[in-house]
Each structure stands twice: as C-alpha cells, then as structure tokens.
N, C-alpha and C positions, 0 to 999 in steps of 0.2 A: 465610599458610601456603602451601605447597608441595608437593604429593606427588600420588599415580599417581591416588588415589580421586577426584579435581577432575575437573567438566569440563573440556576444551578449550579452552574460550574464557575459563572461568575460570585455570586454570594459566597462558595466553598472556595475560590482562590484569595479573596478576602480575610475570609478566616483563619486561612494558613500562615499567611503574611503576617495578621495580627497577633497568633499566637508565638512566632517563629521573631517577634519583636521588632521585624522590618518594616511594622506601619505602627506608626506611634500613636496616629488621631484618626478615628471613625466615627465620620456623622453616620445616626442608624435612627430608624423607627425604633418603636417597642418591640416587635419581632426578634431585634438581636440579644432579648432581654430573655426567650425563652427557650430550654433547653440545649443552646449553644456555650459549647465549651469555649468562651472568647473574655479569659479575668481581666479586668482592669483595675488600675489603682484610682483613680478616681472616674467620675460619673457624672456627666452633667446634664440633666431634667430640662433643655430649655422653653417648653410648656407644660402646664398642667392642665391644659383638655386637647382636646380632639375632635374631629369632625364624625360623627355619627348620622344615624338615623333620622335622629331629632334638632339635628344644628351640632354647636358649639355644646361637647359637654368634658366636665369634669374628668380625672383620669380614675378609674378604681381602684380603691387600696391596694390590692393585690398588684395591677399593674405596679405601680408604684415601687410598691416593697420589692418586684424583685427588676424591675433596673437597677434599684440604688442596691438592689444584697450582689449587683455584678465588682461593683467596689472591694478591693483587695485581692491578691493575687495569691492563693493556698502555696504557702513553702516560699513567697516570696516578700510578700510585707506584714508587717504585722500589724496594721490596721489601714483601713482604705476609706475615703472621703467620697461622699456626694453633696452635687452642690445641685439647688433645686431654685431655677433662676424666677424671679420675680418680672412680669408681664406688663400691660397698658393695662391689662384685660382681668390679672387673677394675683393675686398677692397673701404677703403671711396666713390670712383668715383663708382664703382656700386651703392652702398648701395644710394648714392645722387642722379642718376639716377632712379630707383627705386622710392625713395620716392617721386620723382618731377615729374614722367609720369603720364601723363593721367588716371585716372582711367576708364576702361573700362564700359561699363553701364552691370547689371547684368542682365542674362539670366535663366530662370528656369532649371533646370535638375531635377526637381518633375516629377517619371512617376508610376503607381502602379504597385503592385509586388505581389508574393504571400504571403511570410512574412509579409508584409504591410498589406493584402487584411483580414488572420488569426487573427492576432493581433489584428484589430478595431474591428472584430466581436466578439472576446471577452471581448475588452474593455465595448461594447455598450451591453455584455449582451444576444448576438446573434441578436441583432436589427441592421438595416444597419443605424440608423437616425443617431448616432456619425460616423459612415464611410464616409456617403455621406455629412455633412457636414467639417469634413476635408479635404477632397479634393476638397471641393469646395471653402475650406478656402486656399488653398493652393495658393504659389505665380503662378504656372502653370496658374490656373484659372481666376485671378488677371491680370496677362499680357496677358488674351484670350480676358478679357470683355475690357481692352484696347485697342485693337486690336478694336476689335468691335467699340467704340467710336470714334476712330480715322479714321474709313471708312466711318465714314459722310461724310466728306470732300474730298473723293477720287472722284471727278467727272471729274478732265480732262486725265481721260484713254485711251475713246476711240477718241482721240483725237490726238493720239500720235501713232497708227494705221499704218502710213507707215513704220516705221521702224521695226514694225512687221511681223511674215510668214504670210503666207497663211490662215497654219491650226488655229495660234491665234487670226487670224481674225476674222475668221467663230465661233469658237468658244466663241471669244469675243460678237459677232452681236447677236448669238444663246442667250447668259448669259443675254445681255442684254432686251432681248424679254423675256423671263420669267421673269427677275425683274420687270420690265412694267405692264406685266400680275398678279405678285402677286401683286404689290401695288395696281391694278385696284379691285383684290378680295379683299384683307383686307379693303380696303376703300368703296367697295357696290359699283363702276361700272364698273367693268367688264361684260361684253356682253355676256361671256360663262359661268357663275355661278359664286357664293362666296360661296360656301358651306365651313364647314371645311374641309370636306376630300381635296376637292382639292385647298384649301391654305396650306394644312400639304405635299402636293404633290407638290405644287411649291416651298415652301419651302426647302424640303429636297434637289432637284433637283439645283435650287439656289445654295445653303448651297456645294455641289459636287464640281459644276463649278467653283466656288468663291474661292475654297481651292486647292489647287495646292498638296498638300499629299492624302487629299481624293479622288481628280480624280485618283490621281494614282492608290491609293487602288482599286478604281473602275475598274481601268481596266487591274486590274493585276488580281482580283478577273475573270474579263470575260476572260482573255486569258486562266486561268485556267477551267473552264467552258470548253470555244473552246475547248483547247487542248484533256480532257476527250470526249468531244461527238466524235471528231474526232478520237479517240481510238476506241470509242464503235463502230463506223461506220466501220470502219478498219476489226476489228474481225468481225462484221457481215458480210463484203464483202467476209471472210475468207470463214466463216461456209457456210456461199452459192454459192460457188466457191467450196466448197470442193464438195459440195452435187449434183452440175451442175453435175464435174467432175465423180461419183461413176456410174461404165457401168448401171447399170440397172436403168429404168425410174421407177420412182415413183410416184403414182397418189398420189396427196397430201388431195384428197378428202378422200381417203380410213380411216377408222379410224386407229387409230397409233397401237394396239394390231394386224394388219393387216401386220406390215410390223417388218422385225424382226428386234432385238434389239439395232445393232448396229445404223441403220438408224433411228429408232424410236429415240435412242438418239440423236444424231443429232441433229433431229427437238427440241425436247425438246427444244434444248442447243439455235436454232435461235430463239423459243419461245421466251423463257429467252433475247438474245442476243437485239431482236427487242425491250422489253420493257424497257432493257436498254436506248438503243438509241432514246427511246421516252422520257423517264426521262431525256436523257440528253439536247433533246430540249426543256424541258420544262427548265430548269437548266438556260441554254442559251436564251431565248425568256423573262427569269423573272428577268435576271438581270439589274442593274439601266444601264448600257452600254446602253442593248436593249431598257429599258423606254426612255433613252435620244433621241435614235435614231429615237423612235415612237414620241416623242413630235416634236420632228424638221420637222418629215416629214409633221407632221399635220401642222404646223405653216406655214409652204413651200406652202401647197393648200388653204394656206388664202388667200385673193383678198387685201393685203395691203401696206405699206412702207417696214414693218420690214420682211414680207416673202418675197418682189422683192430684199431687202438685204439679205436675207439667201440664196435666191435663187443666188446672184450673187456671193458670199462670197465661196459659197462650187464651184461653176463652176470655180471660176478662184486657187481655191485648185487642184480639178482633173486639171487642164490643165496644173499645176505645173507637176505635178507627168508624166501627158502624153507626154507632152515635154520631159521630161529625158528619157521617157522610162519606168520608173519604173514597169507599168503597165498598161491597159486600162480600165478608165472609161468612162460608157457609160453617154455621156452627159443631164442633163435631168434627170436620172434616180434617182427612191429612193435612200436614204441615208441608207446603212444596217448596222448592228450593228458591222461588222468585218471592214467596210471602216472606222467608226468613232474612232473605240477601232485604228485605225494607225494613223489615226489625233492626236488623244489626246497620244501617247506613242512619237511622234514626236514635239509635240506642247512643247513650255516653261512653267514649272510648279512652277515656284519659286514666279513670282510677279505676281500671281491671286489674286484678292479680288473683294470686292461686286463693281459696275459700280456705283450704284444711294443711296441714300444717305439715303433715305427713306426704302432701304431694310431691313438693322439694325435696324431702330428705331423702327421696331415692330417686337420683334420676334417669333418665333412660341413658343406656349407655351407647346407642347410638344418638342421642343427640348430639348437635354441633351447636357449636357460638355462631352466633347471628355473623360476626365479622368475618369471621373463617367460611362463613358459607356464603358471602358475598365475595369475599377474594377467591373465590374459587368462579363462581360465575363472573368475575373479571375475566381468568385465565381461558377462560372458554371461549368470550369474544375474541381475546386477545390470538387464539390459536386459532380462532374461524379468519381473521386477518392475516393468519401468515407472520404476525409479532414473535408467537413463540413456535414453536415446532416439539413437537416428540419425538424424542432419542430412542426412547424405549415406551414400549405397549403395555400397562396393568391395568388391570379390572378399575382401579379407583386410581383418580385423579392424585391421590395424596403420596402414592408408590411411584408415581410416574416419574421420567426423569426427562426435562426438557431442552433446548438450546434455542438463545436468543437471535433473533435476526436481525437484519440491518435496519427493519422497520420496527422492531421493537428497543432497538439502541436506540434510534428517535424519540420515541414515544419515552422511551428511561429519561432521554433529558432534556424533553419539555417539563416547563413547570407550572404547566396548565391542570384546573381539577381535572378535564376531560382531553387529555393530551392524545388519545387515540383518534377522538374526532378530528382537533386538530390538524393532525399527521394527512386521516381522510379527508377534510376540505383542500388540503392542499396536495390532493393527489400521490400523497406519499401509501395510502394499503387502500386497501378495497376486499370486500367478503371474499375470498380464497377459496374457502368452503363451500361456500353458497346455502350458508343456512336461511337464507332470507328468500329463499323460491316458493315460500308460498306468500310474500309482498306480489309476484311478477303472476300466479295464481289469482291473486284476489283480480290486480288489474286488469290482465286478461278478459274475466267475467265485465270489467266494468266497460272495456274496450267492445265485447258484443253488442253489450247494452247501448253503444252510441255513444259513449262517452271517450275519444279517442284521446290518445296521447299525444301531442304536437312537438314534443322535445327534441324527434331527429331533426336532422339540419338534412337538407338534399346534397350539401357539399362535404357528405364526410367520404373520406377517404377511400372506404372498403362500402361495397355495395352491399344490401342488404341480401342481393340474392346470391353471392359467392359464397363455396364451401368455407372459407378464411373464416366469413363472416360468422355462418351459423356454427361452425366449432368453438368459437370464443363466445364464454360467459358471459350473460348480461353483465354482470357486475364489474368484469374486464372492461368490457366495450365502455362501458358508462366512469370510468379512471380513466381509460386511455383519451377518453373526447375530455375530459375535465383537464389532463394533465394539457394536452393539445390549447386547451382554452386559456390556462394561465399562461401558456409560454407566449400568446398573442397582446397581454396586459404590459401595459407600457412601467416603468419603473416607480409613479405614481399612482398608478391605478391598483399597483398591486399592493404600495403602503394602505393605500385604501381598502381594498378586502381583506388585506391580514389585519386590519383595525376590527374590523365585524368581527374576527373569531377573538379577541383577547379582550373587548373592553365591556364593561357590563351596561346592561340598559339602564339609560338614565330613566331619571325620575319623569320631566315631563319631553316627553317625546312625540315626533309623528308618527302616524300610522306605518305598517310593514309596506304597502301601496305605496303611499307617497316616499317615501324613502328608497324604493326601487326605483321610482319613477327617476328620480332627482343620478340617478347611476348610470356612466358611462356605455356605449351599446356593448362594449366587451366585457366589459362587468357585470350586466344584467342575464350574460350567456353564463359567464362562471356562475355566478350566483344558482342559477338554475342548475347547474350541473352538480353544486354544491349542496341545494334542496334534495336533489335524488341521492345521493350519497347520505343525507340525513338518515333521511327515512329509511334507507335500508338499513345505517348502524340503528336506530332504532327497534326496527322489528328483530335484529339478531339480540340485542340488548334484551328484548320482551322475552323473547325464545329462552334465555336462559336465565329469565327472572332476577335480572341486577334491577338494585333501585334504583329509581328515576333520579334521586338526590347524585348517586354516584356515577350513571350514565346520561348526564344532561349535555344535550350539546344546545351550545348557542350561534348564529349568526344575528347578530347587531347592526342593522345597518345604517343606524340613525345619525351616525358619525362619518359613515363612507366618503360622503360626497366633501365632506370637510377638510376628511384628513388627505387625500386627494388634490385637493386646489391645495393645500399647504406645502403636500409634499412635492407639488409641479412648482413654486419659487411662489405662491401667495405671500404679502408679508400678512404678519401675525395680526394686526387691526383687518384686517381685509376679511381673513379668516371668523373672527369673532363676529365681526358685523353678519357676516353670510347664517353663521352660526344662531344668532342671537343672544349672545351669550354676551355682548358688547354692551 
C-alpha cells in the first residue's frame, strides 16, 4: 500500500520495489498520483469521490487526469489503459461529468517545514546553496514572480476608491505616496535622498502595504507588542499602589540596606518592573506598525498634493468612527501607532497589491522570497534545539555551513507537518540555546504576583536547592522530568499519547477539560510536561517569526482515552460504544 499516513521510508521503500518491478500491484490514494516517479501500465480509479469537508464529494478533474496520465510506462509500452470502476454510489454520468469540467487552474501548497528544512541540509552537505535554490525552484516562488509581473498593469486601483472604506482609502493614498517616493529614490530624484538605506526602507514598507497577509502579520505582531507593554504597565501600577498603600513612609532617597527587607524588595521588584516597561516601549515604538505611523505623520507635515490627501483621507476615517460613536478622535491630531494598527485590523486585506507599475520593476535587491525567509526561521529553531549545529561561523545564515544531529536525523524522518514538536513532546530536544528565557521572565513576574507554578513534583530526583540543580537549564530540567514521565507510561498509555500528537481534532469533540479528565494519572503528568514544552517551542517559534501555519503544534486529546483501552486488549465494539461513534 501507498498513502500520506506511511512513514517516509516506508512509502520510499514502496516506490523502489515498484519501480525496480518487484511489486506488481499497489493499492494507493491519490497522493501516489502526484509528483512520484511510480509508471504503471494500467490504472484502476476504484471511486470517484472522496470524503471531504462537506461529506461525500466528487473527485476534481485534475485529480482524475492525472492518476489515469500515471497509465503507460515511458520507453516501456506504447500505450497504457485506465480503468475507472463503476460504484452503488456514482456511475457513467458522474465519471462524464468529471471528465468534462473545467479543470480548475493550479495553486501552490509548497510551504517549508522542518523535515524539509533537515533533509536539504544534508542533502547540500550542511550548505544551505541546494536549499535555497529549491525553494526558489519551487512552483510557490514561480506563482510569487507572477504575481509580481502581473502588477504592472494594476494601475486603475485607485480609481475605484468610492466603493471602498475609509480606512482602505487612507491607506490606499498612504501606499500610494511611498510608491511615488521610492521610484523618485531608485530613479535619483527624489528631494529627500536616494541613499540605499532609505530605498531598502521604502521598500520594505511598500513590500507591507502591498501585501494583505503581511500587513496582517504586521499588526498582529504590534497588538502583541501592545498587549505585553500593557501587562508590564499593569504590574507596575500594582507594585506602586501596593508601596503608596504600606503605613509607613518611605524616603526613597535613603539607600535600600536602610529600609528593611521586605520593602527594599519591593523596590527591587519596581526596579526591575520599570525596566521592563521601558523594554516594552521600546518593543512597541520599533515596530513596522509604529515605522508606518512615523512615515505618514511625516508626509502629513509636507506642504504638498499627496500630504493635503493623507491629510483628508485619515479625517474623513476619524469622523467615520466619531459619528457612530466608536470613539473620539481629536481632529488634526497625529496619527499614533494604536489608531493605525484599528485601521488596518478593520481595513480589507485580500486585494492589496502594488498601485504603480514601476514599483515591481525594480526590485529591492535585498529582498528575499517569503519561502526562503521562512526556511531560514525554521533553521533557527532548529539550531536553538540542537537539530542542526554550526560547523562554521558567517555573518548570514546563507554562507553558513551546518551538520545534522541525531535529533535532527529524527525530525528528517518524521512525517509530521510539525515533526520538531513531535520529537519535543516526546522528549527527544528541548531549547539548547535557551532562546525562550524571557517565557521563564514573564512567569517569574507572574509567580510574584501570587500566581504560583504548581508543576514541580516534591519527588523529583535532584533537589531544588543543590548546585546539580541550579546549573541545569530550565528547559534541560523540564525534558529530563518529561523524558522520566514517559518511561513511567505503561505500553498503552503510551499508544494513547502518541495518538494526541499525530491525529487531527475531530469535528465534534469534548472540551480540552473533560478529555484530560477522562486520562490516566500518568498521562495527565506527561501531558503536563508536554504543555510546558509547547509553550516554550512556541515562544522560540514567535522569537524568530515562523508562521503559525508552519509552527503549529497540536496535542489532541479527544482520542487519548480511546485509543488506550484499545490498545490495553479492548475489543473494537467495546471501543466505539465508549467512543460514541457506535
């Protein structure tokens, strides 16, 4: 057999057999229809639909056409047969349907991964030059630089402006005024300079607006931002509210051995607290949100056409808003980076592209493909985990030359989208680097606050107060208790938790609650142990801005309890009934 649920090396010894003509008959999904070199002389279709989204549907032409184009073997027959079998369910008039629809035009689903990310790096020898050129070979990249060609010609946009809000106005007028502004740099007249820095600065900035996924990013990236300063402010209004409130005044000039210990903490702790919340405005003031905010305002105190339209473009946006009520903006006033991040989270993001036609034609030459700069933020966690290692030190990740570890030969051959996680739920890497210490930062703060951690166990091994202890890395300590916790999981329990990480969340499911509930007492410890190891590949994941799409990890655990009594000798009716699925 043949299909997506096989490991790796199982579906690839498959294909060797098959072509090497030692296996005559393979039952296969559609999957063995694409991209695999596996000819056959004949082809047999034994349905024409599929379980989807929506139930029972139809197969799409294209599917179709090309299992039956797997029919005939090049240099071998000279012509090859499919047989497309007749159902209960679907018969001639489907199957003629089907062949006579429109074929739909193809869409990339090329995204990188970490298995992907391991694999070229040993393909190439630990060099990234075969990585970055497949993915730049890749059709993803192929339909970007189309994309790109095709927005010459996008010039009657702003043109079409009444049927648009407010906010896509403003922000249309905004896009368009920096395009203006780079092609005057690239082309030497521009009034304010053509340096590179500040063509690589309108560029990017461009490159944001133009893209309707990236602004989002952009401004998901500052709400998160926002959100944290306003945390740090919070706790700080706390600590100094607590300190207002304690009877006795405290000269704060006194030196802190002067004032005893509880209050001297205290301070400490607003010490601490305030330079948080300066880290976090700076956090907030450097993000591309705030850049955008600062460009607009600057362009607003120009004396010209495109700033009397910025200027009119964002006033009849606030007067939107002021009319409903929403809020009041003070007319006239700067544009701050929290009014702009509601513009753009309300604005339409789907059909952004470049305004003038000239923006594309030259592009920046340091820009990178979206793909290329995601597989590189792979590589990053992947070397904060100790997957990959550096053989050699260069300024840029793309001169570097790397070698793979035994935890990233792992992770090569799972064939999980998120095979790194994988690896980490089951104890196989944990952050190396420890890029994730300000996760153990934030908690800390929260651990002041009274809100304590209860995760240690009093029966771990190494005491909290030995030198052993405090030398090893949180992130160490928290693998070595996980790995400790799986080796206590009985032979079903464990089919049971490796079910959480591989199967997808069904449709109608119980809560994350009740489904721990329903989990064995040593599974609900891995489980836990398995949460904290999330969260930290997470916040490394955030650190180096991979997409959520590409760094997702899942624990499932609405099947645990199931596949558990099955795999301790349930029979299969037994199972179902438990399940409800009977």
């Amino acid at each position: 057999s043949h299909h997506a649920g096989l490991l790796p090396a199982h579906k690839a010894f498959t294909e060797t057999l098959y072509r090497l003509q030692l296996m005559k008959v393979v039952f296969a999904t559609e999957t063995l229809a694409a991209g695999i070199n596996m000819p056959a002389r004949t082809t047999i279709i034994a349905s024409m639909a599929k379980r989807g989204d929506k139930g029972m549907e139809l197969l799409e032409t294209s599917n179709m056409l090309q299992m039956a184009g797997r029919a005939g073997r090049r240099g071998m027959d000279t012509q090859g047969a499919c047989v497309v079998a007749a159902t209960p369910f679907e018969g001639p008039e489907d199957a003629i349907t089907i062949l006579t629809n429109e074929i739909k035009p193809v869409v990339s689903q090329f995204t990188p991964s970490f298995a992907l990310a391991v694999n070229l790096v040993e393909r190439g020898s630990g060099k990234l030059d075969l990585a970055r050129s497949m993915v730049q070979k890749s059709f993803a990249a192929w339909e970007s630089r189309q994309r790109e060609e095709e927005m010459e010609s996008a010039m009657g946009v702003m043109d079409n402006q009444d049927n648009s809000s407010p906010e896509d106005q403003f922000l249309n007028v905004l896009q368009l005024a920096l395009e203006k502004e780079l092609i005057e740099a690239r082309t030497g007249t521009s009034p304010t300079g053509t340096s590179k820095g500040k063509i690589s600065k309108l560029a990017a900035l461009v490159d944001i607006l133009a893209d309707g996924k990236k602004l989002k990013k952009v401004s998901k990236r500052h709400s998160g931002c926002a959100q944290m300063l306003e945390l740090e402010q919070s706790t700080l209004k706390y600590l100094e509210r607590e300190l207002r409130e304690r009877p006795d005044d405290i000269d704060l000039d006194l030196p802190v051995d002067m004032i005893d210990n509880e209050k001297s903490e205290l301070l400490a702790e607003i010490k601490t607290q305030r330079q948080r919340v300066l880290k976090g405005e700076r956090e907030v003031n450097d993000s591309m949100m705030s850049v955008i905010a600062k460009v607009a305002n600057n362009r607003m105190n120009a004396e010209d056409e495109t700033a009397e339209a910025l200027k009119n473009t964002l006033a009849s946006v606030r007067e939107s808003y002021n009319s409903e009520g929403s809020f009041i903006l003070q007319e006239g006033g700067i544009l701050e980076p929290g009014e702009l991040n509601f513009y753009v989270k309300n604005c339409s993001k789907k059909n952004r592209a470049p305004l003038l036609a000239l923006t594309t034609s030259a592009p920046s030459e340091d820009a990178e493909d979206e793909n290329w700069s995601q597989t590189l933020a792979i590589l990053n966690v992947l070397e904060s985990y100790g997957c990959i290692v550096k053989a050699t030190e260069s300024e840029s990740a793309d001169s570097s030359t790397y070698y793979v570890s035994s935890g990233g030969t792992h992770v090569g051959g799972l064939g999980m989208d998120n095979s790194l996680w994988t690896l980490t739920a089951l104890g196989g890497a944990f952050d190396v680097a420890y890029e994730s210490a300000e996760l153990d930062k934030f908690q800390d703060a929260l651990s002041f606050l009274g809100i304590e951690d209860d995760s240690n166990d009093e029966d771990d091994e190494i005491e909290e107060d030995s030198d052993d202890f405090v030398n090893i890395p949180k992130p160490q300590r928290e693998s070595e208790k996980l790995v400790k916790e799986l080796c206590e999981l009985s032979a079903s329990e464990m089919a049971g938790y490796v079910s959480a990480l591989v199967i997808d969340a069904p449709r109608n499911s119980d809560s994350a609650i009740a489904s721990f509930q329903k989990l064995t007492y040593n599974q609900q410890r891995v489980v836990q142990g398995a949460l904290l190891a999330m969260e930290r590949l997470n916040e490394v994941q955030r650190k180096f801005s991979l997409d959520d799409s590409i760094g997702k990890s899942q624990l499932e655990l609405n099947a645990c309890d199931v596949v558990t009594r099955w795999a301790a000798g349930d029979s299969w009716s037994d199972v179902l009934l438990m399940s409800g699925a009977a």
